[in-house]
Biopython code that builds the backbone (N, CA, C, O; Angstrom):
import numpy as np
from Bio.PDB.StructureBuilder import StructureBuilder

atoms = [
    (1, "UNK", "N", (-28.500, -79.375, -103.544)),
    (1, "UNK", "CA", (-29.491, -80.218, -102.895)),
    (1, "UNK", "C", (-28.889, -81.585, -102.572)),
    (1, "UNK", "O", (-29.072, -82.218, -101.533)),
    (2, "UNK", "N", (-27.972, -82.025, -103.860)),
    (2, "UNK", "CA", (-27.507, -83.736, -103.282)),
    (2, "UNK", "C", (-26.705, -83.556, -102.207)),
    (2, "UNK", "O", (-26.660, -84.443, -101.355)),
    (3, "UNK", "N", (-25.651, -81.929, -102.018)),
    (3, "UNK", "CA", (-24.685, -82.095, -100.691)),
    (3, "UNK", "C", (-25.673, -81.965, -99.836)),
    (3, "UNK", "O", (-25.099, -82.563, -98.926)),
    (4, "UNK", "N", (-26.540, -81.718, -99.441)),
    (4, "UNK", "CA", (-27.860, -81.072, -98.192)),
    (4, "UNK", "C", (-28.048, -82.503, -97.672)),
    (4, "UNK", "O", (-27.647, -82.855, -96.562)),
    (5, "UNK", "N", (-28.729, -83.366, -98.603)),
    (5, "UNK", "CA", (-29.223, -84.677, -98.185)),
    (5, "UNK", "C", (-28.424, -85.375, -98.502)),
    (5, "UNK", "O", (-28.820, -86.540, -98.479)),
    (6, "UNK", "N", (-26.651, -85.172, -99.050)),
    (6, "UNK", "CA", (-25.698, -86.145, -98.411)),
    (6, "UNK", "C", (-25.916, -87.674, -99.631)),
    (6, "UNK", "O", (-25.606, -88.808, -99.266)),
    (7, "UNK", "N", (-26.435, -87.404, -100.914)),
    (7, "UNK", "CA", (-26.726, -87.955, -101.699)),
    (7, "UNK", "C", (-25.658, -87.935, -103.470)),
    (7, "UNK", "O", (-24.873, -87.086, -103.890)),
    (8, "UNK", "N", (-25.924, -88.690, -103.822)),
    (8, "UNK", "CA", (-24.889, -88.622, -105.080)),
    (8, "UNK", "C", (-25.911, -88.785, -106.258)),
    (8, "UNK", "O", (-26.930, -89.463, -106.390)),
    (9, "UNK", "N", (-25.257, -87.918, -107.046)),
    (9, "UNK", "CA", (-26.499, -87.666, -108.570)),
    (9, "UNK", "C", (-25.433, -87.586, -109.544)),
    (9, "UNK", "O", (-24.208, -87.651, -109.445)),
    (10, "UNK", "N", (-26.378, -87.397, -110.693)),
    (10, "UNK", "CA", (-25.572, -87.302, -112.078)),
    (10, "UNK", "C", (-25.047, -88.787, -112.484)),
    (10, "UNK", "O", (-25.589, -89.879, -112.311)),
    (11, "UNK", "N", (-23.927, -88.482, -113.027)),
    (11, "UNK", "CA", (-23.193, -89.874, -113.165)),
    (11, "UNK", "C", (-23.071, -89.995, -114.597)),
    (11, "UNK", "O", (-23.245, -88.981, -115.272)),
    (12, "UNK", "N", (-22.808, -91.052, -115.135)),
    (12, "UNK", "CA", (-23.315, -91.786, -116.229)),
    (12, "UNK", "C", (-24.268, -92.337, -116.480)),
    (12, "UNK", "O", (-24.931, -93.020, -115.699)),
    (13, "UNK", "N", (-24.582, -92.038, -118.093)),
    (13, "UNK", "CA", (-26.683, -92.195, -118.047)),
    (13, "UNK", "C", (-26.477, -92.790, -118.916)),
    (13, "UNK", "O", (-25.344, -93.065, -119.310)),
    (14, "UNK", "N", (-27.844, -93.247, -119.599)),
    (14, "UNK", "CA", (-27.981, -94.035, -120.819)),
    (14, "UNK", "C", (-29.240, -93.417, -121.490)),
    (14, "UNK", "O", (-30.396, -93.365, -121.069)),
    (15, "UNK", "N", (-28.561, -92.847, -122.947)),
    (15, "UNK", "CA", (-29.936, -92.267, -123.195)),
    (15, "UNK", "C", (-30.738, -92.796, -124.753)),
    (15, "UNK", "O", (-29.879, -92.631, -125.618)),
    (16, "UNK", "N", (-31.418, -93.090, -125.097)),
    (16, "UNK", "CA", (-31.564, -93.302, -126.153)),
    (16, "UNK", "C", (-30.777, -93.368, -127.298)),
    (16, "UNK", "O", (-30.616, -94.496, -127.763)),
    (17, "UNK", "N", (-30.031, -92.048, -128.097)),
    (17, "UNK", "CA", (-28.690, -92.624, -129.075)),
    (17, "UNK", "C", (-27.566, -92.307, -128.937)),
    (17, "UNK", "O", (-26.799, -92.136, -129.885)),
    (18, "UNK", "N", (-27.228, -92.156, -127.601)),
    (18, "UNK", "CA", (-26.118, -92.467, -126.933)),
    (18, "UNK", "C", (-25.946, -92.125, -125.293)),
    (18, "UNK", "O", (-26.853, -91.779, -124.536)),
    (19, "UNK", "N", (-24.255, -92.356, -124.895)),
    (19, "UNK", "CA", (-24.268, -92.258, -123.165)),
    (19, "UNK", "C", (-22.822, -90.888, -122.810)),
    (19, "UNK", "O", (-21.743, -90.402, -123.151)),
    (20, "UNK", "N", (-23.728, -90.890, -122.065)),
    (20, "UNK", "CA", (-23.237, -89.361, -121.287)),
    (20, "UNK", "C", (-22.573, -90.058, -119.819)),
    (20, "UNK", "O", (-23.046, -90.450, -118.752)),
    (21, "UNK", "N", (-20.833, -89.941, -120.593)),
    (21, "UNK", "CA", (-20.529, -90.292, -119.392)),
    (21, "UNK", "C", (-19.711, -88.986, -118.392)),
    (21, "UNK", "O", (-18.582, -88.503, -118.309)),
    (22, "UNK", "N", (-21.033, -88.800, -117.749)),
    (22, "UNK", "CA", (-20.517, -87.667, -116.552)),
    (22, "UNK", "C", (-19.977, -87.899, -115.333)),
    (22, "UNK", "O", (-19.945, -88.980, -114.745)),
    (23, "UNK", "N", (-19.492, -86.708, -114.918)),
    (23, "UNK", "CA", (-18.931, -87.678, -113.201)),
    (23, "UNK", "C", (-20.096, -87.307, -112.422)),
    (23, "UNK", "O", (-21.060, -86.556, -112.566)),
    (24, "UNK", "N", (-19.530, -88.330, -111.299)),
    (24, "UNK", "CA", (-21.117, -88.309, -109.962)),
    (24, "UNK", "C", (-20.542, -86.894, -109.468)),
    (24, "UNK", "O", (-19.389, -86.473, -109.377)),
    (25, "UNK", "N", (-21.785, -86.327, -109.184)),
    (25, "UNK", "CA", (-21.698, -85.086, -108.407)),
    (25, "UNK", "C", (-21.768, -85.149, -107.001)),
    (25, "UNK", "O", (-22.837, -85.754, -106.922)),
    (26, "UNK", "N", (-21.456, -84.991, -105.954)),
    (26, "UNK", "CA", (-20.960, -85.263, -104.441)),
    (26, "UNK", "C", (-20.430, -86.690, -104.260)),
    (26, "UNK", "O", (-20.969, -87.294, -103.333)),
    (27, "UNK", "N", (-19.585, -87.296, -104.875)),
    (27, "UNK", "CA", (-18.766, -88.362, -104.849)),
    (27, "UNK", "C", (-18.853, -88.820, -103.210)),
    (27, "UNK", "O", (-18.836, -88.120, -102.198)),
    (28, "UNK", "N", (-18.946, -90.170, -103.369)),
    (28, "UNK", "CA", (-18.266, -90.989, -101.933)),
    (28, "UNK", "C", (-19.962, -90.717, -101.108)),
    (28, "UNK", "O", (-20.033, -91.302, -100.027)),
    (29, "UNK", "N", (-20.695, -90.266, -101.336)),
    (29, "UNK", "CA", (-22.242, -90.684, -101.265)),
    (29, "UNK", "C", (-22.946, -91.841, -101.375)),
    (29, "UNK", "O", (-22.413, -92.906, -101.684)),
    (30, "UNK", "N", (-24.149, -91.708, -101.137)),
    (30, "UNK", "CA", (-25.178, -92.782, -101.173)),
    (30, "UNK", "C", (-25.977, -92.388, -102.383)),
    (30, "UNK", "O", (-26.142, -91.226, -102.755)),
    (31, "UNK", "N", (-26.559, -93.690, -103.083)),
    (31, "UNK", "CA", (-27.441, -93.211, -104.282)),
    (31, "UNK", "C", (-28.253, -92.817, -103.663)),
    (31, "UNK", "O", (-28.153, -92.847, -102.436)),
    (32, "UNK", "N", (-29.605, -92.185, -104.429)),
    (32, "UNK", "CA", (-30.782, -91.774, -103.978)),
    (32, "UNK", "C", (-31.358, -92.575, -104.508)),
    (32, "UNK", "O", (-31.304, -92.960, -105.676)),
    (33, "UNK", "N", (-32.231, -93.028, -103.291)),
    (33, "UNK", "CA", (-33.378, -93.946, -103.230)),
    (33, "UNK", "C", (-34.469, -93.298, -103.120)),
    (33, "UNK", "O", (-34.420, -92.170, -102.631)),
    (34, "UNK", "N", (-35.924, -93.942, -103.618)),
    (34, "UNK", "CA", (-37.401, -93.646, -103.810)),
    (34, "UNK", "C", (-37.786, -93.057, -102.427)),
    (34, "UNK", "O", (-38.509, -92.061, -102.430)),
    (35, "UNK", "N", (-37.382, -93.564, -101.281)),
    (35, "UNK", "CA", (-37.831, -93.060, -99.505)),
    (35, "UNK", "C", (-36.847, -91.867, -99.388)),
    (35, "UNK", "O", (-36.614, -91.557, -98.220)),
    (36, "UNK", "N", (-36.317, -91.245, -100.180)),
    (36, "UNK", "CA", (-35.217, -90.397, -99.736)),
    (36, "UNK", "C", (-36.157, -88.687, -100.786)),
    (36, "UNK", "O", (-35.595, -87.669, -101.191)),
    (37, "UNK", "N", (-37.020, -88.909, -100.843)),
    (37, "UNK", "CA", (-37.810, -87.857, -101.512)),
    (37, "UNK", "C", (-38.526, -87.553, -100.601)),
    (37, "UNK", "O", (-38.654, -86.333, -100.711)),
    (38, "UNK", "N", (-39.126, -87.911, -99.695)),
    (38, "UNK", "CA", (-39.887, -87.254, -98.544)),
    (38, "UNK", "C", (-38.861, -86.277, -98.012)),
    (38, "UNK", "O", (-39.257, -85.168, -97.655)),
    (39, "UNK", "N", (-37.317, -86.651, -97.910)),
    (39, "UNK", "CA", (-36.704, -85.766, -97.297)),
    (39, "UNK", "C", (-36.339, -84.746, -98.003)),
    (39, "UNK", "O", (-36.072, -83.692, -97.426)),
    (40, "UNK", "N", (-36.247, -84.858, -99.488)),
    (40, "UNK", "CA", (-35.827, -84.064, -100.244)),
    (40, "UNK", "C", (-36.855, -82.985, -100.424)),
    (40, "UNK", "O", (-36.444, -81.844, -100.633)),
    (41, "UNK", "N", (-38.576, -83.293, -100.348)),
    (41, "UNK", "CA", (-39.373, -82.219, -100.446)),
    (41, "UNK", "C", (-39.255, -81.248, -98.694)),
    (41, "UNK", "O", (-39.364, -80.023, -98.747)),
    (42, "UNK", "N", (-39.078, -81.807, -97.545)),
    (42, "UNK", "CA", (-38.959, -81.147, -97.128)),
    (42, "UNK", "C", (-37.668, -79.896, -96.616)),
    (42, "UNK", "O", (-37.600, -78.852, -95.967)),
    (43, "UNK", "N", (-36.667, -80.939, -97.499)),
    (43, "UNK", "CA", (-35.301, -79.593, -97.414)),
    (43, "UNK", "C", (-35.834, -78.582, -98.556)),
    (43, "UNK", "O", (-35.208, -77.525, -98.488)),
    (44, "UNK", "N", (-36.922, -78.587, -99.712)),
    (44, "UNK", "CA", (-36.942, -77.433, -100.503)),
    (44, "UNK", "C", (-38.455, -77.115, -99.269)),
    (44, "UNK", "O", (-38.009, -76.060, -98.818)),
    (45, "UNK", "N", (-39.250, -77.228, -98.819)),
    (45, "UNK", "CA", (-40.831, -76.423, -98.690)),
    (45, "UNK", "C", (-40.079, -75.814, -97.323)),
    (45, "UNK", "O", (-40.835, -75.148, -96.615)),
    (46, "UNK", "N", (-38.756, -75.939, -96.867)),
    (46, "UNK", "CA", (-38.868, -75.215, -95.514)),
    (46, "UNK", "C", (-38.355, -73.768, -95.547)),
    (46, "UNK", "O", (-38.625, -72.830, -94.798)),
    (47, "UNK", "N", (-37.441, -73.844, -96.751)),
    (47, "UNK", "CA", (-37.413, -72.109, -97.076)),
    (47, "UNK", "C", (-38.317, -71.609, -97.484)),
    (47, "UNK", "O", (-38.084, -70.407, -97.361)),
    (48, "UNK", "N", (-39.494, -71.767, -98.026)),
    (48, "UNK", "CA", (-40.619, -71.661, -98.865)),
    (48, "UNK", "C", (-41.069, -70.363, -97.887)),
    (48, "UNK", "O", (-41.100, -69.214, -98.328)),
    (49, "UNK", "N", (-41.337, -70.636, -96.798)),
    (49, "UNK", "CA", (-42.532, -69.235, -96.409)),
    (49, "UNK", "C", (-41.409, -67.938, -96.779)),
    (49, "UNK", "O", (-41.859, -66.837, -97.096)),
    (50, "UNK", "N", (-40.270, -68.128, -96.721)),
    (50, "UNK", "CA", (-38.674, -66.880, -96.238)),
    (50, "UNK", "C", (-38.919, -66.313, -97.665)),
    (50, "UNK", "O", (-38.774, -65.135, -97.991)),
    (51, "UNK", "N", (-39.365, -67.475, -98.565)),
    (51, "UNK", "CA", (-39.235, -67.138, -100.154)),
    (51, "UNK", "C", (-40.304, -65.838, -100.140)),
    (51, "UNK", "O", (-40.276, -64.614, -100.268)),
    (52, "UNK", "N", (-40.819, -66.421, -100.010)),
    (52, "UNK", "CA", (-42.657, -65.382, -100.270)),
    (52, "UNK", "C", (-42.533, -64.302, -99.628)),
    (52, "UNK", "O", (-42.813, -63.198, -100.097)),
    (53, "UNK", "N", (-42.002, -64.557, -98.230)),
    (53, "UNK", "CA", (-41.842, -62.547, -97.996)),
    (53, "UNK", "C", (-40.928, -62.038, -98.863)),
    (53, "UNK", "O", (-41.335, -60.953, -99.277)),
    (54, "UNK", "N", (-40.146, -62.260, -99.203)),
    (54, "UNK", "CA", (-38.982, -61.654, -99.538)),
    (54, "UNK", "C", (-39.676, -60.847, -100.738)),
    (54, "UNK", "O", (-39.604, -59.650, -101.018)),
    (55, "UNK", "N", (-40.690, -62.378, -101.635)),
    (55, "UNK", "CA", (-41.275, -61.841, -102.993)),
    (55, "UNK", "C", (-41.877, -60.750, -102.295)),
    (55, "UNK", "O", (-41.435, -59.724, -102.813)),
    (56, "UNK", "N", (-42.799, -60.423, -101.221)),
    (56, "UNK", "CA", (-44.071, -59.636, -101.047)),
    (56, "UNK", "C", (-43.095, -58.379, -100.595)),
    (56, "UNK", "O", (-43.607, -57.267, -100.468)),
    (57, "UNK", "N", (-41.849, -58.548, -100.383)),
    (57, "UNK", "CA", (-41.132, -56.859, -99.940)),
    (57, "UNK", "C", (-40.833, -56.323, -100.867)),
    (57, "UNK", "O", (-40.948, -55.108, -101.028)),
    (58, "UNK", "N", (-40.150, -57.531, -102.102)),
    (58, "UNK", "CA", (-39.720, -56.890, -103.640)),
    (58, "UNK", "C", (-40.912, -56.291, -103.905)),
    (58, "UNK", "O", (-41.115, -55.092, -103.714)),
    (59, "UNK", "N", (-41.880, -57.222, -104.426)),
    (59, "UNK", "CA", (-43.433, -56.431, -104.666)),
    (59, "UNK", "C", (-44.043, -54.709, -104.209)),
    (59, "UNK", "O", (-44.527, -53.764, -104.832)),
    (60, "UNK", "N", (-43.739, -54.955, -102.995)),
    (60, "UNK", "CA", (-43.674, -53.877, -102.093)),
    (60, "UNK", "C", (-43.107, -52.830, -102.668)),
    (60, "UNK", "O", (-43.840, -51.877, -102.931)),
    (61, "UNK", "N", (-41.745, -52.760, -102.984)),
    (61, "UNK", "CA", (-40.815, -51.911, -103.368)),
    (61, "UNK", "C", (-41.118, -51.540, -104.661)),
    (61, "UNK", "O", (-41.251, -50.399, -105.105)),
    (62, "UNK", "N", (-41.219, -52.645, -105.255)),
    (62, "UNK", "CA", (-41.540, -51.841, -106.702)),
    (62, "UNK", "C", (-42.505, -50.752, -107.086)),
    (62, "UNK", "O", (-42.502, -49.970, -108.037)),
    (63, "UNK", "N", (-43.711, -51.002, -105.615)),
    (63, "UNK", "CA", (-45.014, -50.105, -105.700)),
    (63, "UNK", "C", (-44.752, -49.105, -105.105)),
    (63, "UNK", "O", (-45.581, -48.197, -105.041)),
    (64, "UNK", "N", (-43.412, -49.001, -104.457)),
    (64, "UNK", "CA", (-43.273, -47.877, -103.650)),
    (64, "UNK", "C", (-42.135, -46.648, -104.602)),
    (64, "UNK", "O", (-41.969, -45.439, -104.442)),
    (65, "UNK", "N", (-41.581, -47.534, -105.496)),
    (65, "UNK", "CA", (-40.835, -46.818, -106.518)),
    (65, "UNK", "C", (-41.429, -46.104, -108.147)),
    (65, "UNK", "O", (-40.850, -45.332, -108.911)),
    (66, "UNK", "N", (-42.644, -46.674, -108.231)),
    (66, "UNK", "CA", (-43.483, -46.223, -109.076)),
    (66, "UNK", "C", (-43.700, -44.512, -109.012)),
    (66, "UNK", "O", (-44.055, -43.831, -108.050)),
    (67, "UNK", "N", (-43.444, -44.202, -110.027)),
    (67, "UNK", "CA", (-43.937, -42.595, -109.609)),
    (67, "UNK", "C", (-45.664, -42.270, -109.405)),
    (67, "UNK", "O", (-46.468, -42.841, -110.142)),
    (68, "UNK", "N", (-46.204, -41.129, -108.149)),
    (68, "UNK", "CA", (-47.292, -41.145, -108.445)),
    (68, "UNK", "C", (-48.307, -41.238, -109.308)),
    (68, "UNK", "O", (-48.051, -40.662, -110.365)),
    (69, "UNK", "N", (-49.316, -41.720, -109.268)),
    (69, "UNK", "CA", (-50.541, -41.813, -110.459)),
    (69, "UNK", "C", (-49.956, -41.915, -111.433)),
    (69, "UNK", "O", (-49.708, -40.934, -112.134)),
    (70, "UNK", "N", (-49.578, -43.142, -111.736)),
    (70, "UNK", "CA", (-49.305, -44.072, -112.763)),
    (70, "UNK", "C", (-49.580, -45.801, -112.597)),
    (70, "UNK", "O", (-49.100, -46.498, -111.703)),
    (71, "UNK", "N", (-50.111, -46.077, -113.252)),
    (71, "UNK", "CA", (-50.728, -47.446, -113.342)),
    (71, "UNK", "C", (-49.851, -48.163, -113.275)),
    (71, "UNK", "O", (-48.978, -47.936, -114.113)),
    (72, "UNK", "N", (-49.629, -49.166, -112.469)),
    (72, "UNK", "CA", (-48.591, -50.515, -112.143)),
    (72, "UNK", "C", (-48.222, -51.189, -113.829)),
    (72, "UNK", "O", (-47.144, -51.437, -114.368)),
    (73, "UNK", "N", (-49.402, -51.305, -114.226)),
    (73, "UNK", "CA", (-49.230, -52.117, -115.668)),
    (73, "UNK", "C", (-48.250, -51.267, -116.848)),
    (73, "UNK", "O", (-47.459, -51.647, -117.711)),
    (74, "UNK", "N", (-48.794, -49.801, -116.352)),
    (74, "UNK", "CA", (-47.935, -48.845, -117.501)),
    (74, "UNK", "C", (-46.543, -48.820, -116.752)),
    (74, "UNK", "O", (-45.595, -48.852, -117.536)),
    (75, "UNK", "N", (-46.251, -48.778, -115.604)),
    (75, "UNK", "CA", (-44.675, -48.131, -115.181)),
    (75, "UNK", "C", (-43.946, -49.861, -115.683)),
    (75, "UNK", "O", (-43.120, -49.955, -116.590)),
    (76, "UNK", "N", (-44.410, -50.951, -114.967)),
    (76, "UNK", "CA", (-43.828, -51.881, -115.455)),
    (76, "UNK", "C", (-43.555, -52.555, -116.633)),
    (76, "UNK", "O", (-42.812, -53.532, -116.724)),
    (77, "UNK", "N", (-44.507, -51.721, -118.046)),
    (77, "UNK", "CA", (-43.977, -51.995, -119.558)),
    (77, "UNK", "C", (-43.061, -51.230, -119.724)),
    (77, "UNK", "O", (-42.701, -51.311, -120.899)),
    (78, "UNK", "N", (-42.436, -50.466, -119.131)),
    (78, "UNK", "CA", (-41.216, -49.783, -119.488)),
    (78, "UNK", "C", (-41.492, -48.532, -120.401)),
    (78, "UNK", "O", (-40.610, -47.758, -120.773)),
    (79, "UNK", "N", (-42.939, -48.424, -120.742)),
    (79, "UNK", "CA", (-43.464, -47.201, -121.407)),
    (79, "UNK", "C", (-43.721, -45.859, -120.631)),
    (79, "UNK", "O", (-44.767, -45.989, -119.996)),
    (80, "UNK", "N", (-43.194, -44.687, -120.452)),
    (80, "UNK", "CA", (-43.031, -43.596, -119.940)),
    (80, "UNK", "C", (-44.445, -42.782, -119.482)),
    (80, "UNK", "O", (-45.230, -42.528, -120.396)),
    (81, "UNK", "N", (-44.738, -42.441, -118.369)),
    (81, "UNK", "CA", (-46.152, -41.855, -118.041)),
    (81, "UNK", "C", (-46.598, -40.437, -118.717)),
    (81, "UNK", "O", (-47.710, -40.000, -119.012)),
    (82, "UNK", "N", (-45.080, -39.808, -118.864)),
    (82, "UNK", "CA", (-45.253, -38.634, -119.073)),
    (82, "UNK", "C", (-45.804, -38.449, -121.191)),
    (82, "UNK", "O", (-46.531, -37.710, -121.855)),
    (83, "UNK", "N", (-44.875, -39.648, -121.446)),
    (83, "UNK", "CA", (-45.197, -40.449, -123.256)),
    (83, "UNK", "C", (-46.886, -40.375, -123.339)),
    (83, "UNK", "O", (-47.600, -39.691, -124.072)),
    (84, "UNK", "N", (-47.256, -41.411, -122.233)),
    (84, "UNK", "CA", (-48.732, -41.657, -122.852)),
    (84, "UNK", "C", (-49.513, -40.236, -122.390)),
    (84, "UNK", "O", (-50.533, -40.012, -123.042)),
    (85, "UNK", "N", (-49.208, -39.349, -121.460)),
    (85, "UNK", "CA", (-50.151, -38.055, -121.310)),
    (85, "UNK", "C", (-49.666, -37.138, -122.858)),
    (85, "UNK", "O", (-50.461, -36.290, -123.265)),
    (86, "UNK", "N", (-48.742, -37.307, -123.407)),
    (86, "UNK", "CA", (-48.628, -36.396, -124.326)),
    (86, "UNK", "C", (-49.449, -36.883, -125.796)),
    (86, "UNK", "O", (-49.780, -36.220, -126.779)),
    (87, "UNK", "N", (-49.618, -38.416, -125.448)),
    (87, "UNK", "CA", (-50.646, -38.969, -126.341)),
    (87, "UNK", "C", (-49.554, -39.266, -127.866)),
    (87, "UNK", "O", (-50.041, -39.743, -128.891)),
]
sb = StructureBuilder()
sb.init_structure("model")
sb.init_model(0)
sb.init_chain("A")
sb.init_seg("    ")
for serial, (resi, resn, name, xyz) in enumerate(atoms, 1):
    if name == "N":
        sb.init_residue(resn, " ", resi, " ")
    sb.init_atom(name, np.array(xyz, "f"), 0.0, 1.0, " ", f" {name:<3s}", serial, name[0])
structure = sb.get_structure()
């Protein structure tokens, strides 16, 4: 995300009982500033719809790999259909 928006993170921190001195991550950057989050929510919400189909095809698939007449809840505990008919 900091190479996307061309921003520099990490670094050296200061934390309560002691400091973490890390290196900046995308070096030779600009810090990130408070106005630089509008841009940052919209580099994550624009893959967002691509996300959700993708979930709703996995979804898809899994219902399509289920063996007949068997309950979504039972095939996905990993408990066997043919187990619970034998009781």
């Amino acid at each position: 995300m900091a190479g996307a928006l061309g921003m520099r993170l990490s670094g050296p921190r200061i934390y309560e009982d002691h400091i973490a001195d890390e290196p900046w991550g995308n070096v030779g950057s600009a810090d990130l500033l408070p106005c630089d989050l509008r841009r940052d929510l919209v580099l994550c919400r624009r893959p967002l719809p691509a996300c959700i189909a993708l979930i709703d095809v996995v979804a898809a698939s899994i219902g399509r790999l289920r063996p007949p007449g068997t309950d979504s809840s039972v095939f996905l505990s990993g408990v066997s259909p043919a187990r619970i008919a034998l009781g």
